[in-house]
C-alpha positions as CSV (number, residue, x, y, z in Angstrom):
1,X,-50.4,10.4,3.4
2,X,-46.7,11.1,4.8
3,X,-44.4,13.7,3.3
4,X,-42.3,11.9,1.0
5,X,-38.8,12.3,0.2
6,X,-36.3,11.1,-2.0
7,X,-32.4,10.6,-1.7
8,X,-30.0,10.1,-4.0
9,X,-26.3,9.8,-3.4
10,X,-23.3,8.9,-5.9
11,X,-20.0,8.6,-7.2
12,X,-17.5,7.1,-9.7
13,X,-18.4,3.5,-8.6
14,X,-21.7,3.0,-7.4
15,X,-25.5,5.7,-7.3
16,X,-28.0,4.5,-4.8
17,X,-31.4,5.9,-4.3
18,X,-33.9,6.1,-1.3
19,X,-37.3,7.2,-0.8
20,X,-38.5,7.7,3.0
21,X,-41.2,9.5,4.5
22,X,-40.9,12.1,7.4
23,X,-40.4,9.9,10.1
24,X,-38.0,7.9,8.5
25,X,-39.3,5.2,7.3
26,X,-37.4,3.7,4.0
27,X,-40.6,2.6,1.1
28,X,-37.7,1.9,-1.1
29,X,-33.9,1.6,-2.3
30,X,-32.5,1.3,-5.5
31,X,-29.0,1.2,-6.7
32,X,-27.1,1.5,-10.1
33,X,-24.3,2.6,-12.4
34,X,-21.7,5.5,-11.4
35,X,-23.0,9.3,-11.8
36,X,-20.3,11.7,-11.9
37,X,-20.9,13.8,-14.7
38,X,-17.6,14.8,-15.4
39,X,-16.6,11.2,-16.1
40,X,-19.6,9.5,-17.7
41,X,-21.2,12.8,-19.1
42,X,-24.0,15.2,-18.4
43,X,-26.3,13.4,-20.2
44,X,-25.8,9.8,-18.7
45,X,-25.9,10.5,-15.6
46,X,-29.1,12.0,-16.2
47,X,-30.7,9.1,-17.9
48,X,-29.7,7.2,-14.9
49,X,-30.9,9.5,-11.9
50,X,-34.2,9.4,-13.8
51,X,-34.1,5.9,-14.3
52,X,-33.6,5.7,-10.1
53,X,-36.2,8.0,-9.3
54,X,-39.0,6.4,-11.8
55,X,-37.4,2.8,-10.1
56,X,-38.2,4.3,-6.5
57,X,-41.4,5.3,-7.3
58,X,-43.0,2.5,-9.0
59,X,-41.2,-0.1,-5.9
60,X,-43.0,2.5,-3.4
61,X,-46.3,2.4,-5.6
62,X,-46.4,6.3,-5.3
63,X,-46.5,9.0,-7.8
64,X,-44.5,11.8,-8.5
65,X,-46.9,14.7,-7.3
66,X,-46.7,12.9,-4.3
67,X,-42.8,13.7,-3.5
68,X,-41.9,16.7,-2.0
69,X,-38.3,16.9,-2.8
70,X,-35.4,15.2,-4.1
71,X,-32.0,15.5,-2.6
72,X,-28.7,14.6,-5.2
73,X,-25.5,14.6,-4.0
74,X,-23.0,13.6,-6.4
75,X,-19.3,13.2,-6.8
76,X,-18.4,16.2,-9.4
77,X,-20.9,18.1,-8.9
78,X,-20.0,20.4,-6.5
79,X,-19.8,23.0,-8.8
80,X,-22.4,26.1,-9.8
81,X,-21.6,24.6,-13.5
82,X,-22.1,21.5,-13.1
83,X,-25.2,21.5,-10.7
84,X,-26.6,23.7,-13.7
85,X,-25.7,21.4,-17.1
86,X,-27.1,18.3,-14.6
87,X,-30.1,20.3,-14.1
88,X,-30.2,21.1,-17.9
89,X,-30.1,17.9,-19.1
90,X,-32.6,16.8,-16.2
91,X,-35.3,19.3,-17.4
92,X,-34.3,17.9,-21.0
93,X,-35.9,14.6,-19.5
94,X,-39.1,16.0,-18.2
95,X,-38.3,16.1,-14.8
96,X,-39.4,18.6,-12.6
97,X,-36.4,20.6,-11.2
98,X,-38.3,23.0,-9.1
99,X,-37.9,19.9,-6.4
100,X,-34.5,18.8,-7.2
101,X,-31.9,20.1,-5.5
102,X,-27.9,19.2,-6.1
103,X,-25.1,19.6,-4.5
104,X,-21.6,17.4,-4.3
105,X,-21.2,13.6,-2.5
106,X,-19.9,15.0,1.0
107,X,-23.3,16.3,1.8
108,X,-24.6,12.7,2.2
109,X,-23.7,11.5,4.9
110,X,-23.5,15.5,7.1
111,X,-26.9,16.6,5.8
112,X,-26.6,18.7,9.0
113,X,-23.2,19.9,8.9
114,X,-20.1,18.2,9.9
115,X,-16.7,16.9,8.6
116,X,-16.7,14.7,6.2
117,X,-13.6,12.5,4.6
118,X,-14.4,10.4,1.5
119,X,-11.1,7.9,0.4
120,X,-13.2,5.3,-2.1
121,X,-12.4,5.3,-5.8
122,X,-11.7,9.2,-5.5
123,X,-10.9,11.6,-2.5
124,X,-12.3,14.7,-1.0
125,X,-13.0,16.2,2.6
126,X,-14.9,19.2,3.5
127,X,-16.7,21.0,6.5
128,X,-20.1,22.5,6.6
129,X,-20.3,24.8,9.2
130,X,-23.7,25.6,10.9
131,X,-23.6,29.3,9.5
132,X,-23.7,28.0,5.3
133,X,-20.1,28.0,5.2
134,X,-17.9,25.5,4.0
135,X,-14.4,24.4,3.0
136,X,-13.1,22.1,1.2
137,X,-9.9,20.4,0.4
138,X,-9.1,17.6,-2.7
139,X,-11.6,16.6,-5.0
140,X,-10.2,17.4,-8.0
141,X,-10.1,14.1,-10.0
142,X,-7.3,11.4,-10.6
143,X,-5.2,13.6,-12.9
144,X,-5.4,16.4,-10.9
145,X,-5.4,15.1,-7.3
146,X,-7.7,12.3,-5.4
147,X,-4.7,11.1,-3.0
148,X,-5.0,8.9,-0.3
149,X,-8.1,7.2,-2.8
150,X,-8.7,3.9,-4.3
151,X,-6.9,4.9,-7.4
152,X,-4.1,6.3,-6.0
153,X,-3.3,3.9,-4.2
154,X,-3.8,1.8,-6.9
155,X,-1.4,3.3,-9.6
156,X,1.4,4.5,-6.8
157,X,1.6,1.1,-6.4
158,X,1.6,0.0,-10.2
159,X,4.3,3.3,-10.5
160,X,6.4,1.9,-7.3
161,X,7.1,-1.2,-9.2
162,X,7.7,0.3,-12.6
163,X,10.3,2.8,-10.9
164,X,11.8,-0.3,-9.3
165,X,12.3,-2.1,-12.6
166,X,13.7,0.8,-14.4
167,X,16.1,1.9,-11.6
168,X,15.0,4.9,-10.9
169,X,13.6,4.7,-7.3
170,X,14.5,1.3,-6.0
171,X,12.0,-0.2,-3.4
172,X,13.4,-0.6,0.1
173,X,10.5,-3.5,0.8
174,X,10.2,-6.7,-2.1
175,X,7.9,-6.1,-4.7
176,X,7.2,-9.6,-5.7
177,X,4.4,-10.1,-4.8
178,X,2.8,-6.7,-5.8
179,X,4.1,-7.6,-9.2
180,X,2.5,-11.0,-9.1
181,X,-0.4,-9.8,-8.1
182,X,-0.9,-6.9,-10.6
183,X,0.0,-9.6,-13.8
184,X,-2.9,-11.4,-12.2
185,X,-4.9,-8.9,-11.8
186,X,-4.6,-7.0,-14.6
187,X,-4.4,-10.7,-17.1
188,X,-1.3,-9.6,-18.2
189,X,2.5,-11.3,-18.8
190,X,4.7,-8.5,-18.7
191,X,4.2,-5.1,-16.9
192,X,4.5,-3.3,-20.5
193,X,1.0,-4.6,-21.1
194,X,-0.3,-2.5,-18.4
195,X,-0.1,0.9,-20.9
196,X,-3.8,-0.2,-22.6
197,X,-5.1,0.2,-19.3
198,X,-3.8,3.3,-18.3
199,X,-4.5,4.8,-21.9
200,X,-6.5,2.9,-25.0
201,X,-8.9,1.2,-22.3
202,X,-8.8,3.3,-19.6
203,X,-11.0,2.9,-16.4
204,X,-10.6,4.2,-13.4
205,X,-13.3,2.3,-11.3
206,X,-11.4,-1.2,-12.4
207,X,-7.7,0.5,-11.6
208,X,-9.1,1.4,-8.3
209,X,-11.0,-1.8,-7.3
210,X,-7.3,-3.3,-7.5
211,X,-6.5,-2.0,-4.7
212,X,-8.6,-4.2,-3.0
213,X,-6.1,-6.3,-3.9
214,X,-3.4,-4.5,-2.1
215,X,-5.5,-4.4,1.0
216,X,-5.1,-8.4,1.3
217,X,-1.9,-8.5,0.1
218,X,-1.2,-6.2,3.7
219,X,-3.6,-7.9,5.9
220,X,-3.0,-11.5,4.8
221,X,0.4,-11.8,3.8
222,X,1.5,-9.1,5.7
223,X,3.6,-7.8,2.6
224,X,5.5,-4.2,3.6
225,X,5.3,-2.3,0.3
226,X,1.4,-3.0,0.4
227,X,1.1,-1.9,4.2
228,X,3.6,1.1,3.3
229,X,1.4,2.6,0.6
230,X,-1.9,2.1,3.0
231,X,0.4,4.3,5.3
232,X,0.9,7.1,2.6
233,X,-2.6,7.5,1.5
234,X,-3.3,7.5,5.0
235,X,-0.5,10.6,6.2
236,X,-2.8,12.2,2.7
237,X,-6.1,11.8,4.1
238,X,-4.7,13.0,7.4
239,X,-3.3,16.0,5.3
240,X,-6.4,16.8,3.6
241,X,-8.1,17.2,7.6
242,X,-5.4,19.1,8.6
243,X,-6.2,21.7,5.1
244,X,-9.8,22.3,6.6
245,X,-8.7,22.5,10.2
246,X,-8.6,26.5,10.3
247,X,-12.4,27.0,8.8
248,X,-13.8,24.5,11.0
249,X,-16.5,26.6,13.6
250,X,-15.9,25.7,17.5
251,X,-19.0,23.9,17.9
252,X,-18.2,21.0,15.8
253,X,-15.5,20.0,18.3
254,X,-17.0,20.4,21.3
255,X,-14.8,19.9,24.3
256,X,-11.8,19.3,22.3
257,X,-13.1,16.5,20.2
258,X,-14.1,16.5,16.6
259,X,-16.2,14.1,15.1
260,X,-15.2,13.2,11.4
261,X,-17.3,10.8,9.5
262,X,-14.7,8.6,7.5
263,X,-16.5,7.4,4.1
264,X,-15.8,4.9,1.2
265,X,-14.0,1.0,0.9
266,X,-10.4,2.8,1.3
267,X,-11.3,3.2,5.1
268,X,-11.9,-0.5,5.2
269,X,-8.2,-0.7,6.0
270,X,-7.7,1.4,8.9
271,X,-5.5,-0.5,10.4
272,X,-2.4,0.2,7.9
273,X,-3.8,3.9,7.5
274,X,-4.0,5.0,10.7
275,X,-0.3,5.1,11.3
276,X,0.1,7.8,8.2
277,X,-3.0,9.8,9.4
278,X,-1.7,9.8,12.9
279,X,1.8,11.0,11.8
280,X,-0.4,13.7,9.5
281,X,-2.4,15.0,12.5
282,X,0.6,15.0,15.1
283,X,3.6,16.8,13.1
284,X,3.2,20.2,12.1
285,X,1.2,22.9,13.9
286,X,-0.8,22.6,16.4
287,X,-4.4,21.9,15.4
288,X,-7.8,23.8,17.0
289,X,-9.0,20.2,18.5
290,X,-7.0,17.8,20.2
291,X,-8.9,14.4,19.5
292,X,-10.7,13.0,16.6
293,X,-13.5,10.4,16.8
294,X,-13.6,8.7,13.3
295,X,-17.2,7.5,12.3
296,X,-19.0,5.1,9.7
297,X,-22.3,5.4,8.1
298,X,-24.4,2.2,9.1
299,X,-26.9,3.7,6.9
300,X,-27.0,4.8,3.1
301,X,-25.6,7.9,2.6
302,X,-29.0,8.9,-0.1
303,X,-31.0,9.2,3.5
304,X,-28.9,12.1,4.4
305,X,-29.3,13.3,1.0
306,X,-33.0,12.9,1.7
307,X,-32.9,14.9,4.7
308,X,-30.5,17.4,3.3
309,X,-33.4,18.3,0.5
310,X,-36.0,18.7,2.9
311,X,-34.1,20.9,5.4
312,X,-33.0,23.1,1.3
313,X,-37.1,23.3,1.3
314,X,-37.2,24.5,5.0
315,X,-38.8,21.1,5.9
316,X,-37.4,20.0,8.9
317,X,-37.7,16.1,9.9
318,X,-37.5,16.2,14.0
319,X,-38.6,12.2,13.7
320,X,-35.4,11.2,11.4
321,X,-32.5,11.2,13.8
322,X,-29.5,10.7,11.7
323,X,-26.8,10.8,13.9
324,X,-27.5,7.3,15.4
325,X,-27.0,6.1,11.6
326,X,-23.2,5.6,12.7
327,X,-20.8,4.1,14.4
328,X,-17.5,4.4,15.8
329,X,-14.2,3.7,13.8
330,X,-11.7,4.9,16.1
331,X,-11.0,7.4,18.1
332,X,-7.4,9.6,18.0
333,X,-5.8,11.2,20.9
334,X,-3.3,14.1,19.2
335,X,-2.0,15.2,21.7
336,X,-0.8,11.5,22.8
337,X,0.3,10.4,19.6
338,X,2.5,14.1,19.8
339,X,4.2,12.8,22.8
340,X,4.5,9.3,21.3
341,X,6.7,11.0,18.4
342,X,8.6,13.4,20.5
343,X,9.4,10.3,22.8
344,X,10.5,8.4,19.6
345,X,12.7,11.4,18.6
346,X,14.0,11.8,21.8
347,X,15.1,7.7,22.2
348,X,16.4,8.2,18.8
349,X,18.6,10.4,18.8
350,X,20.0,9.6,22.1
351,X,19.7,5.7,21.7
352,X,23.3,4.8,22.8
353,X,23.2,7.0,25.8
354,X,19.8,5.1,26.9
355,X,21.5,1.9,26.2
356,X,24.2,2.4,28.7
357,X,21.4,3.9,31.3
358,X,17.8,2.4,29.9
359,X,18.6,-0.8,29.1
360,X,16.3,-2.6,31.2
361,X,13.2,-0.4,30.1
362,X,14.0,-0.2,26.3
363,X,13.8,-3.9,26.2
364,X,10.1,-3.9,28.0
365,X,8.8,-1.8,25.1
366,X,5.8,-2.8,23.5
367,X,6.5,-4.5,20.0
368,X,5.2,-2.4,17.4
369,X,7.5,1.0,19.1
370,X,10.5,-1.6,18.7
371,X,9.2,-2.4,15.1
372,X,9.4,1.7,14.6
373,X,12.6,2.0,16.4
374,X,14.2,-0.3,14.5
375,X,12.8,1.2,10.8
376,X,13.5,4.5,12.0
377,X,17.6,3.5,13.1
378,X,18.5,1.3,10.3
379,X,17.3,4.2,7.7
380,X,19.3,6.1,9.9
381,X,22.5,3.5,9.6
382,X,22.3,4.5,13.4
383,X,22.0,0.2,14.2
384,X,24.9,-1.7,15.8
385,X,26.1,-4.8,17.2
386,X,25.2,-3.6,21.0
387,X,21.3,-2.1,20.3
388,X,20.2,-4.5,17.8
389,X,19.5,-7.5,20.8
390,X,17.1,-4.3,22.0
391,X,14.9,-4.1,18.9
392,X,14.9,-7.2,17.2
393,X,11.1,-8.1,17.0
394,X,8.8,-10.7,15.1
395,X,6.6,-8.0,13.4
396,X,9.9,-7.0,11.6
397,X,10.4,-8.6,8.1
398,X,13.0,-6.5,6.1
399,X,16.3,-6.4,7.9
400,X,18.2,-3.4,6.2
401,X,21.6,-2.9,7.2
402,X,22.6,-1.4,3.9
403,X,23.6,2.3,5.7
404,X,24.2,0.3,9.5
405,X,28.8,0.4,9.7
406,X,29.1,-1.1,12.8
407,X,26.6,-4.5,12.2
408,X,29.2,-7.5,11.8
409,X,28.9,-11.1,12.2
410,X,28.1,-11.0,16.1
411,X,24.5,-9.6,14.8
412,X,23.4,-12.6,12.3
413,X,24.7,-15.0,14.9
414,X,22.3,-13.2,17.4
415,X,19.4,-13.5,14.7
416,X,20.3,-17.3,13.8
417,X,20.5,-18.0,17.7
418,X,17.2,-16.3,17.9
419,X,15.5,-18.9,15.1
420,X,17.1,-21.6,17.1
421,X,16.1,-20.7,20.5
422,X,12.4,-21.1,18.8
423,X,12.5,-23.8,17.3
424,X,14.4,-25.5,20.5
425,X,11.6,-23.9,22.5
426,X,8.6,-25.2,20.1
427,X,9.9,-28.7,20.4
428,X,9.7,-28.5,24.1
429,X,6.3,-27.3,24.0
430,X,5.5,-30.6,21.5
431,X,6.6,-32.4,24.2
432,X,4.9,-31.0,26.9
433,X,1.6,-31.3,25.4
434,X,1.9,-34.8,24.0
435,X,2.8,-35.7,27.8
436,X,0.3,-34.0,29.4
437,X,-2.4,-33.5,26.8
438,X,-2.7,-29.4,27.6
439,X,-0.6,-26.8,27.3
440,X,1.3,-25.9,30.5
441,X,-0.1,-22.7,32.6
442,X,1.9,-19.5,31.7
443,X,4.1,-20.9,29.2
444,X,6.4,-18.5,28.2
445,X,6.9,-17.7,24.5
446,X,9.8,-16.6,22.0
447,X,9.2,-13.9,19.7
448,X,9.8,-15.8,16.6
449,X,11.4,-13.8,13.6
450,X,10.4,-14.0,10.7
451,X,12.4,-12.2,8.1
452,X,12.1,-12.1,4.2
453,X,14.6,-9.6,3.2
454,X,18.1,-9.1,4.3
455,X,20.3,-5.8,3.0
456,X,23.4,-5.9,3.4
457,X,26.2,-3.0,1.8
458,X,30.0,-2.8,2.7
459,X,30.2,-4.4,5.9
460,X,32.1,-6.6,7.7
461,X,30.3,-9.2,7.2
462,X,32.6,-13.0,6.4
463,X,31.0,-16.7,5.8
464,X,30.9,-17.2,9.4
465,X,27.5,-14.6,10.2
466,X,25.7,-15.1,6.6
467,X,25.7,-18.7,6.8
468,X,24.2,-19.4,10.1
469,X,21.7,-16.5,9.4
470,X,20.6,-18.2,6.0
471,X,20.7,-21.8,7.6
472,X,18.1,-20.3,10.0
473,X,16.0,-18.6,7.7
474,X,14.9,-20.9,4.9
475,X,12.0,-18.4,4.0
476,X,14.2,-15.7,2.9
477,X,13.0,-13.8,-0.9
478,X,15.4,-11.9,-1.0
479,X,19.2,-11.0,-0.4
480,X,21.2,-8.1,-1.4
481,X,25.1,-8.3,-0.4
482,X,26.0,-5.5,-2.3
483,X,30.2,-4.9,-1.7
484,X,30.5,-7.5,0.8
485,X,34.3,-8.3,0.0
486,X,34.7,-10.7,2.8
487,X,31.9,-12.8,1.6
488,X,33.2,-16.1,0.0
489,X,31.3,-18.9,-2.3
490,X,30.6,-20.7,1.2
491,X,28.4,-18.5,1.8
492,X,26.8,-18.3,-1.6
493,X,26.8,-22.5,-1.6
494,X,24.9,-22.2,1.8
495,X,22.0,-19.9,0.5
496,X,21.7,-22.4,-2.2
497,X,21.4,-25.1,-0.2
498,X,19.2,-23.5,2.4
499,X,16.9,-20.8,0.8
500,X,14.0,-22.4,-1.4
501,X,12.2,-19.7,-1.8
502,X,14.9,-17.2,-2.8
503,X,13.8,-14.7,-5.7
504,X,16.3,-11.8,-5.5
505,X,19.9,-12.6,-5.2
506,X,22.5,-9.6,-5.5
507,X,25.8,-10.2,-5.0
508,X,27.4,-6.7,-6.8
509,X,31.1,-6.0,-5.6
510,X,31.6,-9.5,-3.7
511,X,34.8,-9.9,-5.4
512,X,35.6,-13.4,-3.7
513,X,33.0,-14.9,-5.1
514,X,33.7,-17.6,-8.0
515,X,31.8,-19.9,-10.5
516,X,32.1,-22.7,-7.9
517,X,29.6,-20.2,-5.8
518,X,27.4,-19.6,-8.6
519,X,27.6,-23.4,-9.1
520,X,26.0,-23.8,-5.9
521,X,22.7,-21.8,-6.2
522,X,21.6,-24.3,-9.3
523,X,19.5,-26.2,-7.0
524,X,17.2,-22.4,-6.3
525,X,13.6,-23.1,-8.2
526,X,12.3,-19.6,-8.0
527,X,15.5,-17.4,-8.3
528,X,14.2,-14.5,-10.9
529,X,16.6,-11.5,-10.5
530,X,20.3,-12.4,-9.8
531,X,23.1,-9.3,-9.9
532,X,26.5,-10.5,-10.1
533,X,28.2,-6.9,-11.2
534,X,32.3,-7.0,-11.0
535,X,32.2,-11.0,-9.8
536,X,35.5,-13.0,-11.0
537,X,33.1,-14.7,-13.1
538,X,33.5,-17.0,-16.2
539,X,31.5,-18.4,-18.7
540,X,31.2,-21.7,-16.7
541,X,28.8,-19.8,-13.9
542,X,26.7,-18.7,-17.6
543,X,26.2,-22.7,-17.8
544,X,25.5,-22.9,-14.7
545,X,22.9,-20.8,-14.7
546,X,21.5,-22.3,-17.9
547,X,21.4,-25.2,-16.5
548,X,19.9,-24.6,-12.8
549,X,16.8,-25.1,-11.8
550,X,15.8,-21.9,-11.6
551,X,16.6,-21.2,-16.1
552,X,12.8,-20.6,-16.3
553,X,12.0,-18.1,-13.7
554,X,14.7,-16.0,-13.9
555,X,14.1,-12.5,-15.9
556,X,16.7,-10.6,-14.8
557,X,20.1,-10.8,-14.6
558,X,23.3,-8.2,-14.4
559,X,26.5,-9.3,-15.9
560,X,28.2,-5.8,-15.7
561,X,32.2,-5.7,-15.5
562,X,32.0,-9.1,-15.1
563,X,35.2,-9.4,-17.4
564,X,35.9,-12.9,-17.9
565,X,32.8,-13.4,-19.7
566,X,33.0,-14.5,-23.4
567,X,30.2,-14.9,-26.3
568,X,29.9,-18.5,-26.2
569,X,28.7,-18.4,-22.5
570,X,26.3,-15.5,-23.1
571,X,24.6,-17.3,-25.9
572,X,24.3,-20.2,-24.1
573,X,22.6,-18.1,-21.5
574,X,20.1,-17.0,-23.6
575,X,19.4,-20.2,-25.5
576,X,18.3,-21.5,-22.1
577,X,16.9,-18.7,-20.0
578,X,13.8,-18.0,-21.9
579,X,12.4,-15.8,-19.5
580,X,14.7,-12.9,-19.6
581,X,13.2,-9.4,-19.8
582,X,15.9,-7.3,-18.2
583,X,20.0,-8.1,-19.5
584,X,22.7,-5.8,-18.4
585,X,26.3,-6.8,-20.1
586,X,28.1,-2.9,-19.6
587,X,32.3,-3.0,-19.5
588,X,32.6,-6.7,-20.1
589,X,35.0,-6.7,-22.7
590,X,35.3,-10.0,-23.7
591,X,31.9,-9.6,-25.0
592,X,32.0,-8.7,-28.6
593,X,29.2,-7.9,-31.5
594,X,28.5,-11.4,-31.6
595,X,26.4,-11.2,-28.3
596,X,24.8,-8.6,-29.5
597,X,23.6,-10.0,-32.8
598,X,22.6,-12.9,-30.8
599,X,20.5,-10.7,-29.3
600,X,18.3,-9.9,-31.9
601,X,15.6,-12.7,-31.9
602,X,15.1,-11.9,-28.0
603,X,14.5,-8.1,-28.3
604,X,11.0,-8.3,-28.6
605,X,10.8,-10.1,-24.7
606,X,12.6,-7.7,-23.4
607,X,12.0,-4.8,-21.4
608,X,14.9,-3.6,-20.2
609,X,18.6,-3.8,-21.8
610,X,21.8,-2.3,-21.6
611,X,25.1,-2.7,-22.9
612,X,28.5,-1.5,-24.1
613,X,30.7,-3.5,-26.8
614,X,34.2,-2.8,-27.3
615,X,35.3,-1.2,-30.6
616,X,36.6,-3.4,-33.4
């Protein structure tokens, strides 16, 4: 009979169990419940590694004398303690310890020594070097750490949404549909419902799986505050490699390259990490290696725990080659994506002096450096009317001009030209094709934009450039125009006729803008936040608003030192948006205690509320 071995490998998800023989061959697999120790207790986990081993053998039709050793790696139980209280409560079970050996998750899938980054419901990454020693980095739990994981991910993007609503950290990208998505997730109707998860009910597994969620949200709808946290856990990940970069022996990157095997569902988006672990790996000092080959287990991580526990009994298994139990994920140059930064440094802070020199070539860049360009100079507020035609590129979908002086009117005719051109260009192509049944050879193409956000602060922006840009861009979900003082209710009528699917509206500081604007966005059927902070408004735009369309959805609104305001048309407003959860009414002093009594029955809806009423 073979030498038998068995494997078991786990973490706060998912355990599974193997049993091979010493040339490899599997007799059996099991899987079950989650086994760290730390979470589900000493004595559970226990239960259920005995349960797997007693499942293996009977599936294998083998008996225990028969098994020469059993290998348990285990998230949270990388520690002497708890490799000692798991052994404990083994023994406690009638298990024979003499064979087990236990040692923490990462050792699955280098049971020969290696680098090792786990993102799944938790974090970790660690190096086993050939001569016993190791370092590690993370993989201290969700309270204490576990970045870049599941959960993280996760709750930074339940706590980016929360900070939003309270004002604390506004988003720069929409957070619609995260929020939609959480309510529907989670089977709640208001974000406050949330707390039972995170505290009464709490379960980490089930937080985590949501981002999942996220993942699509990034891939399908290609939704920016989804991709943007993808990128952060992905610079933490990158981070955590960059920790363990010093300890790492010479050998493991041989000829410049180290090989890093990239576990758990997190990695399943690498597209929209990459760009964070990139930046992670490139930026600080320079590292020992200068390229990293990323690589997936095509196998189950309990056969390297197999093999680890033979080679712990000095039994090694020449027949079970392990390293062609993966493939490739990618494969990072450093030192290119270095140069790649310094040359976006370099264009960026001398952007107007290439535009005079370099036009021609700055407008042959590939797409996704324009899309970085153009994040990296409107954060900046370094975007004007003569580099904008440069960057503008259909993989951009927030258009944030909020810090950007010199952006007037000439730039949202450009953008509204753009739309047209497609559209003009589309038709002709229609037209083509119905004629000749095919599409023409080397057809050339517009880059269509495509955006859903449009920021806009202080600038000298009239009626003349909003208009045409909203005319164009019927898709829009959301416009701020915060201090826009040349912005009339033309402009304000036009997004109402034009933009459907408008959700955020803020209009704060546009001090030309009347009721007959406000009039104008009744028609809106999915409006839910609208900021009209020191508008000329009067109790006839309250009506209005009561009366849209839109009454139902809407659950927020900001009336503040919006001084013509009176009590009738703030009741009115409540009577008929039942919805609200957010009301801000400060320095409107026409407002008296009355609103504020009228209040009352709606307190319990709401989440968010603030006010001032002038003294008696």
């Amino acid at each position: 009979m073979n030498r038998l071995f068995i494997g078991i490998e786990g973490g706060a998800t998912k355990t599974e169990g193997v049993l091979i023989d010493e040339f490899g061959k599997v007799y059996a697999t099991v899987q079950g419940g989650p086994s760290n120790p730390w979470v589900f207790g000493f004595d559970n986990v226990a239960k259920l590694l005995k349960q797997i081993i007693d499942d293996l053998l009977v599936k294998s039709e083998v008996n225990w004398e028969q098994i020469v050793s059993v290998g348990m790696v285990l998230s949270g139980a990388g520690q002497i303690e708890s490799q000692s209280n798991l052994r404990n409560e083994l023994q406690s079970l009638n298990v024979d310890t003499n064979k087990v050996f236990i040692g923490e998750d990462l050792l699955g899938p280098v049971p020969n020594g290696g680098v090792v980054i786990i993102a799944g419901t938790g974090s970790n990454c660690v190096v086993y070097n050939g001569d016993g020693s190791s370092k590690r980095a993370g993989g201290w739990g969700h309270l204490l750490g576990d970045e870049g994981s599941g959960y993280w991910i996760a709750q930074r993007a339940i706590k980016r949404v929360f900070d939003h609503a309270d004002n604390l950290k506004l988003s720069r990208h929409d957070l619609t549909r995260l929020s939609d998505e959480i309510k529907a997730y989670f089977k709640i109707q208001d974000m406050s419902q949330l707390l039972s998860y995170f505290y009464k009910n709490f379960q980490k597994d089930f937080i985590a799986r949501f981002t999942q969620v996220i993942a699509e949200l990034a891939m399908n709808n290609d939704d920016a505050a989804s991709q943007e946290l993808f990128k952060e856990a992905g610079f933490m990940l990158g981070t955590h490699l960059r920790a363990i970069s010093g300890h790492i022996e010479t050998k493991l990157y041989d000829q410049g390259t180290l090989r890093v095997v990239a576990v758990g569902s997190v990695f399943r988006s690498w597209k929209f990490l990459k760009p964070g672990f990139t930046d992670a790996l490139s930026n600080g000092n320079p590292l020992p290696f200068h390229k990293v080959e990323l690589a997936q287990l095509t196998s189950s991580a309990a056969i390297g725990a197999a093999i680890w526990a033979a080679r712990k009994h000095d039994i090694p298994l020449p027949n079970v080659d392990f390293s062609k139990c993966f493939t490739t994920l990618d494969k990072i140059d450093i030192m290119v994506a270095k140069l790649v930064a310094l040359c976006e440094y370099v264009v960026v802070n001398n952007f107007n002096a290439l535009l005079l020199t370099q036009s021609s070539t700055l407008n042959t860049l590939p797409v996704n450096l324009k899309a970085r360009l153009f994040a990296v100079l409107s954060h900046r507020g370094l975007l004007t009317d003569d580099n904008l035609p440069l960057l503008l590129n259909c993989r951009t979908r927030t258009f944030d001009f909020r810090d950007c002086a010199n952006i007037t009117d000439q730039s949202l005719a450009l953008m509204a030209r753009c739309s047209l051109t497609a559209q003009i260009e589309r038709k002709r192509l229609q037209h083509s094709v119905s004629a000749q049944n095919e599409i023409p050879p080397h057809t050339p193409t517009t880059s269509v934009l495509n955006p859903s956000i449009i920021y806009l602060r202080g600038l000298q922006i009239t009626d003349y450039g909003l208009s045409q840009f909203v005319q164009q861009y019927p898709s829009l979900r959301k416009i701020r125009a915060l201090h826009c003082s040349h912005i009339t209710d033309e402009s304000v009528i036009s997004i109402g006729s034009h933009c459907s699917r408008l959700m955020e509206l803020d209009l704060t500081g546009c001090i030309k803008v009347t009721d007959a604007g406000i009039n104008g966005l009744r028609q809106l059927t999915h409006l839910r936040s609208l900021a009209l902070t020191q508008i000329p408004i009067t109790d006839d735009s309250l009506i209005s608003i009561g009366q849209s369309a839109f009454h139902h959805t809407l659950n927020e609104i900001n009336l503040r030192m919006c001084t013509e305001i009176t009590d009738d048309g703030f009741l009115f407003l409540l009577k008929n948006c039942p919805n609200l959860k957010t009301i801000g009414f400060i320095q409107c002093p026409k407002l008296t205690e009355r609103s504020r009594q009228n209040l009352n029955p709606h307190t319990h809806q709401l989440s968010y509320l603030v006010w001032t009423i002038p003294a008696e």
